[in-house]
ROSE-4610 file (N, C-alpha, C; in Angstrom, 1 decimal, always signed):
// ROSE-4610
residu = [X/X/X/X/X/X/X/X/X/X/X/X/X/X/X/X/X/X/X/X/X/X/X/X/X/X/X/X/X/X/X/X/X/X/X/X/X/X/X/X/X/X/X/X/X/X/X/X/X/X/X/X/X/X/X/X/X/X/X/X/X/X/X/X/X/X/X/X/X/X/X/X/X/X/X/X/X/X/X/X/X/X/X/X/X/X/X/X/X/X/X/X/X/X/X/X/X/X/X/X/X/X/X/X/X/X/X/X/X/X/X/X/X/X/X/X/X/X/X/X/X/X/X/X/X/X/X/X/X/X/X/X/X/X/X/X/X/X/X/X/X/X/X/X/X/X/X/X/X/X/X/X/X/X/X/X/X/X/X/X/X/X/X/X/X/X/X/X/X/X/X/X/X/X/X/X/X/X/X/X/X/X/X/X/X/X/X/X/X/X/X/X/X/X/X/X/X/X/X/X/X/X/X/X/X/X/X/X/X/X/X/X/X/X/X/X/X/X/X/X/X/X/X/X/X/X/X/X/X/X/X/X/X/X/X/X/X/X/X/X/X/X/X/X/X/X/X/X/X/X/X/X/X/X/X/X/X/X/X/X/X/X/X/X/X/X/X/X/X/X/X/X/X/X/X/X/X/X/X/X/X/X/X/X/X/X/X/X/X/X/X/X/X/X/X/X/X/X/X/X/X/X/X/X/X/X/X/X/X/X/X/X/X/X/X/X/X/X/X/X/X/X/X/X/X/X/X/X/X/X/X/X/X/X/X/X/X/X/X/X/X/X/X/X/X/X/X/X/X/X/X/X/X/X/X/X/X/X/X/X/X/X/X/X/X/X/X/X/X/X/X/X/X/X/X/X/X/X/X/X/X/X/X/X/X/X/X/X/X/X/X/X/X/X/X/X/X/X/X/X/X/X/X/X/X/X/X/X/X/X/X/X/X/X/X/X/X/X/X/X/X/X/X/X/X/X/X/X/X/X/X/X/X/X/X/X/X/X/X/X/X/X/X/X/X/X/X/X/X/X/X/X/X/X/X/X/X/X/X/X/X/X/X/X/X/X/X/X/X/X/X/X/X/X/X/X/X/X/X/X/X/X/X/X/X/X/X/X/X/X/X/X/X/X/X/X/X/X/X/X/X/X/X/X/X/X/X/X/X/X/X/X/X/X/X/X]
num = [1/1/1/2/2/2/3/3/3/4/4/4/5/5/5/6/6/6/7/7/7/8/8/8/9/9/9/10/10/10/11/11/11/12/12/12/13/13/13/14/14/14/15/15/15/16/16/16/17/17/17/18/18/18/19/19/19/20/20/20/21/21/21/22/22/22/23/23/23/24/24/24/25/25/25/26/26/26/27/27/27/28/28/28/29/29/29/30/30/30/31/31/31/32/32/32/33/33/33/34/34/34/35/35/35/36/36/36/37/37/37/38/38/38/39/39/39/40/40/40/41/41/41/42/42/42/43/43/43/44/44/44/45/45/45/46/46/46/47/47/47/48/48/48/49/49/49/50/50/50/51/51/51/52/52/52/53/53/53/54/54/54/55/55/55/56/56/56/57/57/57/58/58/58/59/59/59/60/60/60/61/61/61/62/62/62/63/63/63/64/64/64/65/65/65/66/66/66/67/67/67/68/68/68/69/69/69/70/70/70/71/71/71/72/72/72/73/73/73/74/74/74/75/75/75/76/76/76/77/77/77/78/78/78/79/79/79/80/80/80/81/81/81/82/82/82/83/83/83/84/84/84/85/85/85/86/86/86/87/87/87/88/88/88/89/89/89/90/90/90/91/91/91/92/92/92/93/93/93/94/94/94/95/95/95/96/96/96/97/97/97/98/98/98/99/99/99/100/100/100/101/101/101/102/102/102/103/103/103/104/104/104/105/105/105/106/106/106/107/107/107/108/108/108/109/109/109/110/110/110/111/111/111/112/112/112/113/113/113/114/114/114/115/115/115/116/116/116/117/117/117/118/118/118/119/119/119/120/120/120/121/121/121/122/122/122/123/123/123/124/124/124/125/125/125/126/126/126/127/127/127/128/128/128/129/129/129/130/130/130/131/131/131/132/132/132/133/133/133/134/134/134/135/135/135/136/136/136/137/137/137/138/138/138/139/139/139/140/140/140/141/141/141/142/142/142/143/143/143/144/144/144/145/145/145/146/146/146/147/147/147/148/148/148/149/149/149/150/150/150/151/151/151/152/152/152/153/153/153/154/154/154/155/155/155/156/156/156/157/157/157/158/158/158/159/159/159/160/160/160/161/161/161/162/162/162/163/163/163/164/164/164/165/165/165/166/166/166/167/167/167/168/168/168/169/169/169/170/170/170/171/171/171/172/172/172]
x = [-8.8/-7.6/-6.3/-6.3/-5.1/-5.2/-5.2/-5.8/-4.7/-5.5/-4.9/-3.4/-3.1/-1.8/-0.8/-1.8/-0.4/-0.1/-1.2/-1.1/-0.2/+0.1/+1.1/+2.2/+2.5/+3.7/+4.6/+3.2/+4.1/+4.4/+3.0/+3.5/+5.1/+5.3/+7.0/+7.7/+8.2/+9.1/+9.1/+8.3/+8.1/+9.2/+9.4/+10.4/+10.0/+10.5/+9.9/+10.5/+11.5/+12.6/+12.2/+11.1/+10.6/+9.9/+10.2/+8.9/+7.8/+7.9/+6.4/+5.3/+5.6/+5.2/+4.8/+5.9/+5.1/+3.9/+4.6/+3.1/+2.3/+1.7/+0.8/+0.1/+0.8/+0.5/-0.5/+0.4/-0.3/-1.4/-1.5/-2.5/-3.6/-3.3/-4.1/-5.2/-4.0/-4.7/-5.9/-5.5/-5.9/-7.5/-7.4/-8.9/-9.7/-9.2/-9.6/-10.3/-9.4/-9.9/-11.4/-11.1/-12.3/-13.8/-13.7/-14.8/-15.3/-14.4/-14.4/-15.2/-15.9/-17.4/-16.3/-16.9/-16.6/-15.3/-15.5/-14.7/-13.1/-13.1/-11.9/-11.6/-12.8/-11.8/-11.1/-11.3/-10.6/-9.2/-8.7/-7.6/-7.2/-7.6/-7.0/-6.4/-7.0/-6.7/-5.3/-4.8/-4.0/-3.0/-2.9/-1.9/-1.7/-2.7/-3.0/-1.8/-2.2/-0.9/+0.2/+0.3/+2.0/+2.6/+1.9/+2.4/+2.8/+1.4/+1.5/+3.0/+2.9/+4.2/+5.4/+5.7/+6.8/+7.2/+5.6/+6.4/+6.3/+5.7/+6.4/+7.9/+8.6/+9.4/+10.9/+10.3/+11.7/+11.3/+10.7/+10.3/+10.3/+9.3/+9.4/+7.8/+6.9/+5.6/+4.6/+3.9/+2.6/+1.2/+0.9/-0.4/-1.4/-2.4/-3.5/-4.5/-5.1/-6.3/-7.3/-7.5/-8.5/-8.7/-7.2/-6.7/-7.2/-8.1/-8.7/-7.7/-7.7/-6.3/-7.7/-7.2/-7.8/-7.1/-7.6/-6.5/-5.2/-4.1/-2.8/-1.9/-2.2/-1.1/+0.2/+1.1/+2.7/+3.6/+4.1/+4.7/+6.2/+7.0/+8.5/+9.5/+10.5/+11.2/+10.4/+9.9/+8.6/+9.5/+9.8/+10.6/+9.8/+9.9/+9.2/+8.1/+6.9/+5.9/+4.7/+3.8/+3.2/+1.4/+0.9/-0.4/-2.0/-1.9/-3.4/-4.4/-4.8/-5.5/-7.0/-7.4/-8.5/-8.4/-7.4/-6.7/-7.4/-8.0/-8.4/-7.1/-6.9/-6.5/-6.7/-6.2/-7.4/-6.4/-6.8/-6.1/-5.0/-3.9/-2.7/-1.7/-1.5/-1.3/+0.5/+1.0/+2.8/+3.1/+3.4/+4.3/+5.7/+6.3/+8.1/+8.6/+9.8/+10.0/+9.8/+9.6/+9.6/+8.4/+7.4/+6.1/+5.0/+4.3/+3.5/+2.7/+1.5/-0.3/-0.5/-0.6/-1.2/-2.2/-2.6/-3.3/-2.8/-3.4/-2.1/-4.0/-3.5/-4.4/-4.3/-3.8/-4.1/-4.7/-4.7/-5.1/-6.0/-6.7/-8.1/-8.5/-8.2/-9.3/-7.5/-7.9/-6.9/-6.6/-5.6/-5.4/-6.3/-6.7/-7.4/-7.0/-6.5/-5.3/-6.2/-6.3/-6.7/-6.1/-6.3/-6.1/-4.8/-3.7/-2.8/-1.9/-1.4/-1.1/+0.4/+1.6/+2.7/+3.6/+3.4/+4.2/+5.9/+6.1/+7.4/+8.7/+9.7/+10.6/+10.3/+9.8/+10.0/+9.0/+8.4/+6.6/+6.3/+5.7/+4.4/+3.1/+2.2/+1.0/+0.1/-0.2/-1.1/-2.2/-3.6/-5.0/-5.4/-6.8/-7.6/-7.6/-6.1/-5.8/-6.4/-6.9/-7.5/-6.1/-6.0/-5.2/-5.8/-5.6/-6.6/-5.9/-6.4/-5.9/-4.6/-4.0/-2.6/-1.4/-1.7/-1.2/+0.4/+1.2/+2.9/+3.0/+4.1/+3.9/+5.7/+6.6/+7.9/+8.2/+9.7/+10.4/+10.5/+10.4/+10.7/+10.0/+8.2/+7.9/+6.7/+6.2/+5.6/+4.0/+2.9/+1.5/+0.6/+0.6/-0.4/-2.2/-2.1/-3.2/-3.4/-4.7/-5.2/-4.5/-3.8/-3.2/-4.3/-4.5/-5.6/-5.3/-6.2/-5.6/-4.3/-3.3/-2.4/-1.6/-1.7/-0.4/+0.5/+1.9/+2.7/+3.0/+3.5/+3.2/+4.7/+5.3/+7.0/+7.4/+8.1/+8.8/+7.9/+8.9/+8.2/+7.7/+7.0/+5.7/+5.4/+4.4/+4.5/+3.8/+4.2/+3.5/+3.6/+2.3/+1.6/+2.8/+3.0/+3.8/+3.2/+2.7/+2.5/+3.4/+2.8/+3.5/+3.7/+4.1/+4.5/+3.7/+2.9/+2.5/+3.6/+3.7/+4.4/+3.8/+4.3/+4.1/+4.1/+3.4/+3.5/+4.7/+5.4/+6.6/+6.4/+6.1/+6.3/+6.4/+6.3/+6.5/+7.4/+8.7/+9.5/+9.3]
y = [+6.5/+6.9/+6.5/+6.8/+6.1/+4.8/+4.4/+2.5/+2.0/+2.5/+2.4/+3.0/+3.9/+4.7/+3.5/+3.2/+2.2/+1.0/+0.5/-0.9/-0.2/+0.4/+0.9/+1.0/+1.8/+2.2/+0.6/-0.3/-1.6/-2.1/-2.5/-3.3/-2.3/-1.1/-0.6/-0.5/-1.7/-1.6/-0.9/-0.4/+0.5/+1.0/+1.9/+3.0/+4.3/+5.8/+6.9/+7.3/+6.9/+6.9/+5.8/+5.0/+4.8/+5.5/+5.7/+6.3/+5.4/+4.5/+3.7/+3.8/+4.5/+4.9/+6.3/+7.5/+8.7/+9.0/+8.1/+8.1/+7.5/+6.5/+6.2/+6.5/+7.6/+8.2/+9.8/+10.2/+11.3/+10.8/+9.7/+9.1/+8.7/+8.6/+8.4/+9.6/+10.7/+11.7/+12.8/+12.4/+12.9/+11.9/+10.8/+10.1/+10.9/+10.8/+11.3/+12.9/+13.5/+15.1/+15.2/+14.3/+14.3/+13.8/+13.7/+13.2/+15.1/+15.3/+16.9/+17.7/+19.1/+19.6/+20.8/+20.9/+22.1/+23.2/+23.9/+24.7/+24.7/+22.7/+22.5/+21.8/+21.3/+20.6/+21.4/+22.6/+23.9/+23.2/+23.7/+24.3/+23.2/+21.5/+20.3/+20.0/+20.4/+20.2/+20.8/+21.7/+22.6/+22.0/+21.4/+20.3/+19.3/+18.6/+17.5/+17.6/+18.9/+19.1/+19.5/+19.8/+20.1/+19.1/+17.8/+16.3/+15.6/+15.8/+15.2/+15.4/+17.2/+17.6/+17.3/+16.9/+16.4/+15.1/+14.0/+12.8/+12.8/+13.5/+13.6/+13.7/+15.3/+15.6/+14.8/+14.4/+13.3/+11.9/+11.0/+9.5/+9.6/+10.7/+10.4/+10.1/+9.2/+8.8/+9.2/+9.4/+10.3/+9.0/+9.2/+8.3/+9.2/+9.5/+10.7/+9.7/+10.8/+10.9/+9.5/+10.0/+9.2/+7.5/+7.0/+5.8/+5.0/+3.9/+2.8/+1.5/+1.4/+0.4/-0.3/-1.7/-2.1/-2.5/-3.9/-3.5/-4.0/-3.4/-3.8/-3.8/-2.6/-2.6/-1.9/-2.7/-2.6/-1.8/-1.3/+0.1/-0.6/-1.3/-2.0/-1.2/-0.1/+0.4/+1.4/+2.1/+3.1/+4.5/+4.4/+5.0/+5.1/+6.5/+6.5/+5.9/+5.4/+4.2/+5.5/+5.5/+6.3/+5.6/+6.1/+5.3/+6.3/+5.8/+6.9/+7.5/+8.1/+8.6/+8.1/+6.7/+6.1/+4.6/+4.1/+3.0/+2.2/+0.6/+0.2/-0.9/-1.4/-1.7/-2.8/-4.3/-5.4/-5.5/-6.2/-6.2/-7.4/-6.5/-7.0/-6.9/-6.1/-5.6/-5.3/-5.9/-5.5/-5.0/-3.3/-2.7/-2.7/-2.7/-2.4/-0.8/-0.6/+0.6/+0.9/+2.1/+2.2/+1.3/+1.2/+1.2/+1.5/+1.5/+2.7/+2.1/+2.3/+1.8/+2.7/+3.1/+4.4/+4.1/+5.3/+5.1/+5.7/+5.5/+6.3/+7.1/+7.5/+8.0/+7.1/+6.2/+5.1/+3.6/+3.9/+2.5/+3.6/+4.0/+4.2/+4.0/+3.8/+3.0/+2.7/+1.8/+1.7/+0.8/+0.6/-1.4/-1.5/-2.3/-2.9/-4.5/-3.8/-4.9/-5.8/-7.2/-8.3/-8.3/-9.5/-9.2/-10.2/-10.0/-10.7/-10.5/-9.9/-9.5/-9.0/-9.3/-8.6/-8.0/-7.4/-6.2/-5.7/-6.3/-6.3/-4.5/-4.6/-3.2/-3.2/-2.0/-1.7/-1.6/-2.4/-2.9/-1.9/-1.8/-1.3/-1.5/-1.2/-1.6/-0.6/-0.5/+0.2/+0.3/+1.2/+0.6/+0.0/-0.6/-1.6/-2.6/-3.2/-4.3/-4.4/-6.1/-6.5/-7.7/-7.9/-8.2/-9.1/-10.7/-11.8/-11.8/-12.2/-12.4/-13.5/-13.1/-14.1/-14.2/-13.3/-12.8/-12.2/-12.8/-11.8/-11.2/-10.1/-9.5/-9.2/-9.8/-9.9/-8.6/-8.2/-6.6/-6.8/-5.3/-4.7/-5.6/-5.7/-6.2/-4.9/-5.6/-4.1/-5.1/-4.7/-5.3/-4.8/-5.3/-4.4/-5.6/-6.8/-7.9/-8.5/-8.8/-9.1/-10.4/-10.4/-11.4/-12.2/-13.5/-14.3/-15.0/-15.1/-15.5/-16.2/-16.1/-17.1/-17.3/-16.1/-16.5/-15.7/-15.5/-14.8/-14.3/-12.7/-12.3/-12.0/-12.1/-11.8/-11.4/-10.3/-10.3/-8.5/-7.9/-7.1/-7.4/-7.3/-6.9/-8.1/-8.4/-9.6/-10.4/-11.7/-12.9/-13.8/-14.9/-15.6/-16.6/-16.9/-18.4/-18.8/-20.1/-20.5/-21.5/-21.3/-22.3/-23.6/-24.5/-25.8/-26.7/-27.1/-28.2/-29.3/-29.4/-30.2/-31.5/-32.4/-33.8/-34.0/-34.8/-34.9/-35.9/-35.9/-36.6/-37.8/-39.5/-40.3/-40.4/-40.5/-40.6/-42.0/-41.8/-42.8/-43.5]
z = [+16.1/+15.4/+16.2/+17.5/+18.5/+18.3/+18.7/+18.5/+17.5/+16.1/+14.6/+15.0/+15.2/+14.8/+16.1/+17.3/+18.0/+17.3/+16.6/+16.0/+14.7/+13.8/+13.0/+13.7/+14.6/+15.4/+15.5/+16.5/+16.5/+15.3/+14.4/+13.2/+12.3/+12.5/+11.8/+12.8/+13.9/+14.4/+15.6/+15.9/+17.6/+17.2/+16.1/+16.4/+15.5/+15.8/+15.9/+14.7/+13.6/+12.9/+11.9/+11.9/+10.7/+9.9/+8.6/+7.3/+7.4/+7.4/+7.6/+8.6/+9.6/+11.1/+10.9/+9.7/+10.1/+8.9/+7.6/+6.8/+6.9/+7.5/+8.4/+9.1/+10.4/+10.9/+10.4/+9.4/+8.8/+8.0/+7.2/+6.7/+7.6/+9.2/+10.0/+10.6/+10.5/+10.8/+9.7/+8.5/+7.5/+7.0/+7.6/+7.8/+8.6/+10.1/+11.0/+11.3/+10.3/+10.8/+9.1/+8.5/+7.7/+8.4/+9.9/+10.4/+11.5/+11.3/+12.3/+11.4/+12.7/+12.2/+11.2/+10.4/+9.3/+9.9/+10.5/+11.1/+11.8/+12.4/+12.4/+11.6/+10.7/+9.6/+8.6/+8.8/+7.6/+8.7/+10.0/+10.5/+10.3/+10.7/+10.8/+9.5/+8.1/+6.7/+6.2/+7.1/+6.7/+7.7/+8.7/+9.3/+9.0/+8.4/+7.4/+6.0/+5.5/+4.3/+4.3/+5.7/+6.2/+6.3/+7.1/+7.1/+6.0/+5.6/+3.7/+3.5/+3.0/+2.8/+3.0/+4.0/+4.9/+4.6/+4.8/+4.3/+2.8/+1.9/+0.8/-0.2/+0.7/+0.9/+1.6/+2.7/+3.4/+3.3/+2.5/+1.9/+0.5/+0.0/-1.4/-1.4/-0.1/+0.0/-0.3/-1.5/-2.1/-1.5/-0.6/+0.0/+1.1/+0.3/+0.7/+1.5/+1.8/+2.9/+2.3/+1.0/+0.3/+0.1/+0.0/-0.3/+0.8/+0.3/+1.5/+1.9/+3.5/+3.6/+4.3/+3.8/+5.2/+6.9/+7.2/+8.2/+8.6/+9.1/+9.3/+8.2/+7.6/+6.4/+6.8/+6.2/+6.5/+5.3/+5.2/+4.6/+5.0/+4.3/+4.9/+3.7/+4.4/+4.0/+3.3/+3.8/+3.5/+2.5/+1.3/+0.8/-1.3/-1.5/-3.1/-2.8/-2.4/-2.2/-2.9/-4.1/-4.7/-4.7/-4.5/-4.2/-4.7/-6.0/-6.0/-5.7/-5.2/-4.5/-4.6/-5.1/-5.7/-5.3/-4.9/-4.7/-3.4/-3.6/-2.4/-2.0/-0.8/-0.5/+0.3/+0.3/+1.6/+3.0/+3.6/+4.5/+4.6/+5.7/+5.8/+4.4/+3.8/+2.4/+2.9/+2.0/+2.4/+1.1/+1.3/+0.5/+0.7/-0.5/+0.2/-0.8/-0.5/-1.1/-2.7/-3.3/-4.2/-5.6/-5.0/-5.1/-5.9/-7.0/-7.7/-8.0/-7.6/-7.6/-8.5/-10.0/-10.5/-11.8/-12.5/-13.4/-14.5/-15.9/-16.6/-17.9/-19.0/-19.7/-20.2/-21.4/-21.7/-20.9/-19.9/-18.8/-17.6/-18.2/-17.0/-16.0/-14.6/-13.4/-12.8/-11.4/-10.8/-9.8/-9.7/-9.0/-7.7/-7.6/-6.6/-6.3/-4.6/-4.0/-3.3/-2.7/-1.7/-0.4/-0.2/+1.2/+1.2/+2.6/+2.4/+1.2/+0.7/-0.2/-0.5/-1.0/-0.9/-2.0/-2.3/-3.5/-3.2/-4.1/-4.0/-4.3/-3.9/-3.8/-5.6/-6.1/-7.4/-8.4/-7.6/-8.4/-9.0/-10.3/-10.7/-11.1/-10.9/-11.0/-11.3/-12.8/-14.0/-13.9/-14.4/-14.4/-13.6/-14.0/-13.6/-12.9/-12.5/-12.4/-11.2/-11.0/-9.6/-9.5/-7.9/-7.5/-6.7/-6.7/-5.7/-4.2/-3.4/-1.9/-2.0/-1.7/-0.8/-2.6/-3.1/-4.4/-3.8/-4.9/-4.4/-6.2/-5.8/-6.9/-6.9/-7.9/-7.7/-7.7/-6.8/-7.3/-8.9/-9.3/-10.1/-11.0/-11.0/-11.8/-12.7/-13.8/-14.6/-14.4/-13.7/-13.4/-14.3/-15.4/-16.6/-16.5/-16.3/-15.9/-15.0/-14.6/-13.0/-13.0/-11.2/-11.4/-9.9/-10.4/-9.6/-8.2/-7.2/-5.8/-5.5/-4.3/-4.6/-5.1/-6.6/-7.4/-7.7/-8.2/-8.2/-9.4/-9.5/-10.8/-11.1/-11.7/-12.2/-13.3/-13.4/-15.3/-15.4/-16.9/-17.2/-18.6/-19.1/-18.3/-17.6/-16.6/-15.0/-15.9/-15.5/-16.3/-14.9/-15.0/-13.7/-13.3/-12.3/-12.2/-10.9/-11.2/-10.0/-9.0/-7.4/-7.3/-7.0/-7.5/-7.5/-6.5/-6.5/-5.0/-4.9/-3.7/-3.1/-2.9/-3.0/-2.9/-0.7/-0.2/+0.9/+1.2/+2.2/+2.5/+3.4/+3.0/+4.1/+5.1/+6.3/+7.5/+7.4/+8.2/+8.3/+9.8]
């Protein structure tokens, strides 16, 4: 759990005054005390939701114990960021503020992110959706269909755009 929580600390800026560093951190420790024998996982669970609490309260950040990150995920402007409690995540995954992985009663099941991945300030992202590796997902876009490796999703509701290959340039 130390390890993890320094490699967070660095990846938000080595400073003590980021949101992305303390829900992390609590998200760190709320993995953690689910590995403790019965008796301190009662007392650890109950510090666990104090933290919750807290970064709920002063970010806005709803991201539980439950949520699978893989590794090196970045929380940038760690503010409103809402994440279901069902939600996988791949690695190196860039959220920015204001955020929402959720599920709704008409849209069942719930996003499932790749790896390298970067979600933009405002995003939402409905249901089912699968999300391919090295995928960008514009601000303030509405994610109702899987958007496929690589490609960029924009617009509400998000529609695919890819991008452009470049032509190689002569050597002069």
């Amino acid at each position: 759990m130390f390890e993890k929580f320094r490699s967070d600390f660095r990846r938000h800026g080595s400073r003590v005054t980021e949101p992305g560093t303390w829900v992390m951190a609590v998200y760190r420790f709320g993995r953690w005390k689910n590995k403790l024998p019965k008796p301190a996982r009662w007392v650890a669970h109950k510090v666990y939701r104090l933290g919750f609490l807290a970064t709920n309260v002063s970010c806005g950040c709803h991201v539980a114990d439950t949520v699978e990150f893989g590794e090196a995920p970045h929380l940038i402007h760690a503010k409103d960021i809402l994440i279901h409690p069902k939600v996988k995540l791949g690695d190196r995954v860039g959220l920015m503020h204001n955020v929402s992985l959720a599920t709704t009663v008409d849209r069942p099941g719930v996003p499932s992110i790749g790896n390298d991945v970067f979600i933009g300030t405002g995003a939402v992202l409905i249901g089912p959706v699968k999300i391919g590796d090295g995928a960008r997902i514009a601000p303030n876009s509405l994610v109702l269909n899987d958007v496929p490796a690589g490609a960029t999703a924009i617009g509400v509701p998000a529609r695919i755009v890819r991008a452009p290959k470049l032509k190689a340039v002569p050597e002069s």
